[in-house]
LUMDRENGU-861301 format. One line per 2 residues: number of its first residue (from 1); their letters; for each residue z, y, x of C-alpha. Coordinates in nm, 2 decimals, m for minus. Layout:
<recs>
NUM	A	Z Y X | ...
</recs>
This chain:
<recs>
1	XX	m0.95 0.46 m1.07 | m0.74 0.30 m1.35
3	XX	m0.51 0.49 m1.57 | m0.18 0.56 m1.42
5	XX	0.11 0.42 m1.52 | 0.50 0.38 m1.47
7	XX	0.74 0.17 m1.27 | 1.06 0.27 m1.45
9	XX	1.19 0.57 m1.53 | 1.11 0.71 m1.16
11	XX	0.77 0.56 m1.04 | 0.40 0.60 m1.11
13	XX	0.16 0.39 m0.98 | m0.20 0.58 m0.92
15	XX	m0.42 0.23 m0.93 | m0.74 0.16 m0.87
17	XX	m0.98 m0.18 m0.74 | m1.15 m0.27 m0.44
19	XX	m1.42 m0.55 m0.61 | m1.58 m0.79 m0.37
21	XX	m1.82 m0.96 m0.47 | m1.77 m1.35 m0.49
23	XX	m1.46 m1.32 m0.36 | m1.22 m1.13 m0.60
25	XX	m1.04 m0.76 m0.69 | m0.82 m0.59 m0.41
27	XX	m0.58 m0.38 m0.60 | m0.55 m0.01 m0.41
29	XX	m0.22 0.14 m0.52 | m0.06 0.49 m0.45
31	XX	0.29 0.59 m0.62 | 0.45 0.94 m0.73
33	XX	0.82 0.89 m0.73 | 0.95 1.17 m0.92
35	XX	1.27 1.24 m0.75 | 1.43 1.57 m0.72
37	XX	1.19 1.68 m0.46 | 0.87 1.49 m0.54
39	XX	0.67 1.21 m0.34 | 0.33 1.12 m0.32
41	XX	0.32 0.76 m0.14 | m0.04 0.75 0.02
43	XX	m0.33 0.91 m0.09 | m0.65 0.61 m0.21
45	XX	m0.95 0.57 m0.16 | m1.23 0.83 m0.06
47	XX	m1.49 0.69 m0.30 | m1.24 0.79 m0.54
49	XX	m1.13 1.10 m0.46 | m1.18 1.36 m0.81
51	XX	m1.04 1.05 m0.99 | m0.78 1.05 m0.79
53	XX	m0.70 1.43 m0.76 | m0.74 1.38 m1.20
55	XX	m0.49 1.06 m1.19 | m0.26 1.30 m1.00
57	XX	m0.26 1.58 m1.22 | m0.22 1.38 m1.53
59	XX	0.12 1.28 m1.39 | 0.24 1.60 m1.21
61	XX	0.07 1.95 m1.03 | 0.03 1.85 m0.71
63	XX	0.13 2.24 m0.62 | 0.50 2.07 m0.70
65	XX	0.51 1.78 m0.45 | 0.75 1.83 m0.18
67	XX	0.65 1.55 0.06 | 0.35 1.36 0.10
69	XX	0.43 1.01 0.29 | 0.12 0.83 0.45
71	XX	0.22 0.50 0.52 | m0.02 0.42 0.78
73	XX	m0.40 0.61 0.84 | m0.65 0.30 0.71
75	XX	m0.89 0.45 0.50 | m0.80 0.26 0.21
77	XX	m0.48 0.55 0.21 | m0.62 0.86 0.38
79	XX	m0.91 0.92 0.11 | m0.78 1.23 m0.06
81	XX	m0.53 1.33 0.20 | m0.71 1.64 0.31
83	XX	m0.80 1.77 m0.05 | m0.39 1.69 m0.15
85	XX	m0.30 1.88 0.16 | m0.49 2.20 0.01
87	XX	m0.36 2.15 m0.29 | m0.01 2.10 m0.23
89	XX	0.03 2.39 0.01 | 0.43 2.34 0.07
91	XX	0.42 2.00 0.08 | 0.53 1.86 0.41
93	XX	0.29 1.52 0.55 | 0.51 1.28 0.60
95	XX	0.38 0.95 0.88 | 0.41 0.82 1.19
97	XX	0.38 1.05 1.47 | 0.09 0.83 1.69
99	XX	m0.13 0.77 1.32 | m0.10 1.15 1.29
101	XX	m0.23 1.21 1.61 | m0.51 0.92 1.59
103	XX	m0.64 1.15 1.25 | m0.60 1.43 1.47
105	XX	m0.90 1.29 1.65 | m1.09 1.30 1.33
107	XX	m1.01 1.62 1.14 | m0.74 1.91 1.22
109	XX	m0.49 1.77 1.08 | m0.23 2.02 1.02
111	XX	0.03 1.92 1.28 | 0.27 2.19 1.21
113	XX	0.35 2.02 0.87 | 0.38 1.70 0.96
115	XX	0.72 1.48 0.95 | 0.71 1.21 1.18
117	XX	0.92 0.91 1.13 | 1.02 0.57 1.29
119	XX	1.15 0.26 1.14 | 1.52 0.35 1.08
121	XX	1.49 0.72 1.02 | 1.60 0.88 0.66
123	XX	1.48 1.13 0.45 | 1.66 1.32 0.18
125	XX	1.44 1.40 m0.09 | 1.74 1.56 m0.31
127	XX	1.84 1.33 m0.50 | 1.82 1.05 m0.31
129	XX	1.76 0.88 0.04 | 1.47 0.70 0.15
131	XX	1.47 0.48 0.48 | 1.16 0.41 0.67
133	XX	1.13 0.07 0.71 | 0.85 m0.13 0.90
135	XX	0.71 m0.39 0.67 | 0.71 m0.75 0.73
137	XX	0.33 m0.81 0.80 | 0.08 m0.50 0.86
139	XX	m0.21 m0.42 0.99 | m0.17 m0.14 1.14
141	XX	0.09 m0.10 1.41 | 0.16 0.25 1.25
143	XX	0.26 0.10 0.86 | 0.57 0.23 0.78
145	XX	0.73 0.17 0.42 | 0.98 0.32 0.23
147	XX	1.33 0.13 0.10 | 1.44 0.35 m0.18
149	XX	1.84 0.26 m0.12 | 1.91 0.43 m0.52
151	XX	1.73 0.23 m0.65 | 1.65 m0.12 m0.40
153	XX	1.30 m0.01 m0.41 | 1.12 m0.13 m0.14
155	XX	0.70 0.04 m0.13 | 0.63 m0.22 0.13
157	XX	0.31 m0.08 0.24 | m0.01 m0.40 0.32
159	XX	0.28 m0.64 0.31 | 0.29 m0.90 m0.01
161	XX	m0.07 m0.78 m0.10 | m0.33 m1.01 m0.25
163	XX	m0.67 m1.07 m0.35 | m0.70 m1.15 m0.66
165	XX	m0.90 m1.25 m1.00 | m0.82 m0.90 m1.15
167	XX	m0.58 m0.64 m1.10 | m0.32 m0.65 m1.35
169	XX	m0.06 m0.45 m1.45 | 0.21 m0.72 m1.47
171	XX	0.30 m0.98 m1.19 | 0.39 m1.20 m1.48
173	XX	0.02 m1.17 m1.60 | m0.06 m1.40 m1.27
175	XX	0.02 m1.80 m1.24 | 0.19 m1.92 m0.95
177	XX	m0.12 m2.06 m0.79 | m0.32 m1.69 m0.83
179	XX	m0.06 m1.49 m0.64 | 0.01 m1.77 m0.36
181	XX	m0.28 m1.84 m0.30 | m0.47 m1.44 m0.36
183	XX	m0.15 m1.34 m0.09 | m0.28 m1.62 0.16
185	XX	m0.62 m1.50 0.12 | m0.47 m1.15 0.19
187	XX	m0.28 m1.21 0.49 | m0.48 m1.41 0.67
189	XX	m0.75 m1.17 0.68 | m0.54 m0.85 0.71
191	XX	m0.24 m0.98 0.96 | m0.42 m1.31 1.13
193	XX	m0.14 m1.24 1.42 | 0.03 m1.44 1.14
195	XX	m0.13 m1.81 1.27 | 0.00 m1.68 1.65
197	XX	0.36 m1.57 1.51 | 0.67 m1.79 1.64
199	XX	0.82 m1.94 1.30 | 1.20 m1.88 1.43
201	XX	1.11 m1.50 1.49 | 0.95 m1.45 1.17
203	XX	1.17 m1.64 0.98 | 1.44 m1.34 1.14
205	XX	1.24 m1.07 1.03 | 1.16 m1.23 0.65
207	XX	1.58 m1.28 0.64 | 1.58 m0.87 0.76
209	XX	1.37 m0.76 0.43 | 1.57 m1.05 0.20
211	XX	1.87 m0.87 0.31 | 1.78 m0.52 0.21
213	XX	1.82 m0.69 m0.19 | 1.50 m0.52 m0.33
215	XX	1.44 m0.54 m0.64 | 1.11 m0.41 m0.70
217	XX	0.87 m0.47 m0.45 | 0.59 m0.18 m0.45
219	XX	0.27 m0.34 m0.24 | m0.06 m0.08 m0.20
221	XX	m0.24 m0.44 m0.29 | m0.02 m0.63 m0.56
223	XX	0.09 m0.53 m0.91 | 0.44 m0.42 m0.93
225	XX	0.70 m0.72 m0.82 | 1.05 m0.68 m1.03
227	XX	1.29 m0.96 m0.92 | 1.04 m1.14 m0.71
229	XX	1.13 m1.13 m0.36 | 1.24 m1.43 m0.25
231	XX	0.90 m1.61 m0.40 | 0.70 m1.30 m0.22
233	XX	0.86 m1.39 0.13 | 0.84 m1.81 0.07
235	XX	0.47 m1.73 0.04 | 0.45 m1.53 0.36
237	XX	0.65 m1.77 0.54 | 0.41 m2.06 0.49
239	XX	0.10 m1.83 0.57 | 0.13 m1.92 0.95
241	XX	m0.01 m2.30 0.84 | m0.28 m2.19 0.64
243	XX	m0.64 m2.21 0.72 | m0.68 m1.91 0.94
245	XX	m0.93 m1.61 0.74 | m1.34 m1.72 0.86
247	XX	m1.52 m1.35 0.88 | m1.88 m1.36 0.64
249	XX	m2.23 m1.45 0.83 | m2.50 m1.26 0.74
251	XX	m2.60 m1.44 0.49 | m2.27 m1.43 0.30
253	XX	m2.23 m1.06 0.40 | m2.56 m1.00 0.22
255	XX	m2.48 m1.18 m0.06 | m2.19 m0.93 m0.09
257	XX	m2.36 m0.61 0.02 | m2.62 m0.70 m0.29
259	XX	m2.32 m0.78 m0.56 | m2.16 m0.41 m0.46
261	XX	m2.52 m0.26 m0.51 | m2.53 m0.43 m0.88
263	XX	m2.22 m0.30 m0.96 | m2.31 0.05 m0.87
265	XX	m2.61 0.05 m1.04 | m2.41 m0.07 m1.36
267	X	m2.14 0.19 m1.32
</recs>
C-alpha cells in the first residue's frame, strides 16, 4: 500500500501497485467518500490486507462507514471485504445482487446486509445521491460504478485503467503517449470483447458516459482524471484497431514469476 491521499475536499483514494515484471505498475485504487453517511468504494487487494485495514483507519474508523459498495467481486477488490465487514458492523454491503451470490459460493457472505443494485438504481447517502452506472468497458459482467451527480464524479470501476511506468499521483505527471498507450495495454487485456465490439454501438455507449459531464474520472487502475474525459473515451474508442492483448508462453510467464520472486525477497 501507498499513503492515502485526497481527491478534493470529499474523496480519498486508498492506493496501492500491482508490479509486473517487464511489463509495468497496475495501479489498485479504493476510495472513501466522506459524505454524510460514509462510503468505502471496493475493498483492495488480499496481499494487502493489515495495510489496507491501517490505510483505512488513518482516514476514518471503519466502525463509522455506512455503506460499503463492491463494484464487482475480482479479487483485485474483494481482499479485505470480509475483515471490513467485521469491522464495520452497521455498514450495509452494497453490489450487484448475482456477484454477491457468486461470493456466496466462496464464503458466507452476509446476505441479509447486502444492497443490491442495477445500472440505473440511486442511493441516498445523506447528503447526496449516487447512481449506479455500468461502466463503459469491464470485465466483469457484474462492474457497476458509481456517478456522484453532486459532484460529476464518475468512480468508473476497470474502465479508463492502465498499465503503466509507475503509479503516480497526478494524471498530469504522465505524457500523452504513457496513458494512451498504458490504457491500450489495459483494455485489450482486460475487455478483449473490445476487437469484436461494433464501432456504431460503442461509439453510443462512449456518447452515454460523455453526456453524464464528469469531471473527475475515479478508475480502480488510473491516477485520478480532473477534466479529462473526452481524451479518456478517444482512447477507448480507437482500442477496437489495436493489436489485440497476446497471453505470456511459459517462457515469458517465468521470466515474470522470477521478477515477482526478486521483488519479494527485496521487500
Amino acid at each position: 500500500m501507498d499513503q492515502p491521499y485526497r481527491v478534493g475536499t470529499d474523496v480519498h483514494v486508498l492506493p496501492s501497485q500491482l508490479p509486473v515484471p517487464g511489463v509495468g505498475v497496475i495501479p489498485i485504487h479504493a476510495f472513501v467518500l466522506m459524505s454524510r453517511q460514509p462510503v468505502l468504494i471496493d475493498c483492495g487487494l488480499g496481499i494487502d490486507a493489515d495495510a489496507f485495514v491501517d490505510a483505512l483507519r488513518s482516514v476514518i474508523d471503519p466502525a463509522d462507514l455506512a455503506w460499503i459498495w463492491l463494484t464487482h467481486d475480482d479479487s483485485d477488490h474483494t481482499g479485505s471485504l470480509q475483515r471490513i465487514l467485521e469491522l464495520a458492523p452497521q455498514a450495509r454491503l452494497v453490489t450487484h445482487g448475482l456477484g454477491a451470490l457468486r461470493m456466496n459460493t466462496s464464503w458466507a457472505v452476509p446476505l441479509d446486509r447486502v444492497m443490491a443494485v442495477a445500472p440505473g438504481d440511486r442511493l441516498d447517502v445523506g447528503d447526496r445521491m449516487l447512481r449506479a452506472t455500468r461502466p463503459p468497458t469491464y470485465d466483469n459482467p457484474m462492474s457497476t460504478g458509481i456517478f456522484d451527480e453532486s459532484t460529476s464524479t464518475f468512480f468508473s470501476v476497470d474502465s479508463f485503467g492502465a498499465i503503466l511506468p509507475s503509479s503516480p499521483r497526478h494524471l498530469e505527471e504522465l505524457s500523452d503517449e504513457e496513458l494512451a498507450g498504458g490504457m491500450t495495454a489495459w483494455a485489450t487485456f482486460d475487455s478483449p470483447w473490445l476487437h469484436l465490439a461494433d464501432p456504431e454501438r460503442l461509439s453510443r455507449v462512449l456518447d452515454t458516459v460523455r453526456g453524464m459531464g464528469a469531471e473527475r474520472v475515479l478508475s480502480s487502475h488510473l491516477p485520478p482524471a480532473i477534466g479529462r474525459i473526452d481524451a479518456l473515451l478517444e482512447i477507448v474508442a480507437a482500442i477496437p484497431d489495436a493489436e489485440p492483448f497476446v497471453a505470456p508462453d511459459e517462457a515469458a510467464f517465468n521470466a515474470i514469476a522470477a521478477g515477482l520472486a526478486a521483488v519479494a525477497a527485496e521487500a
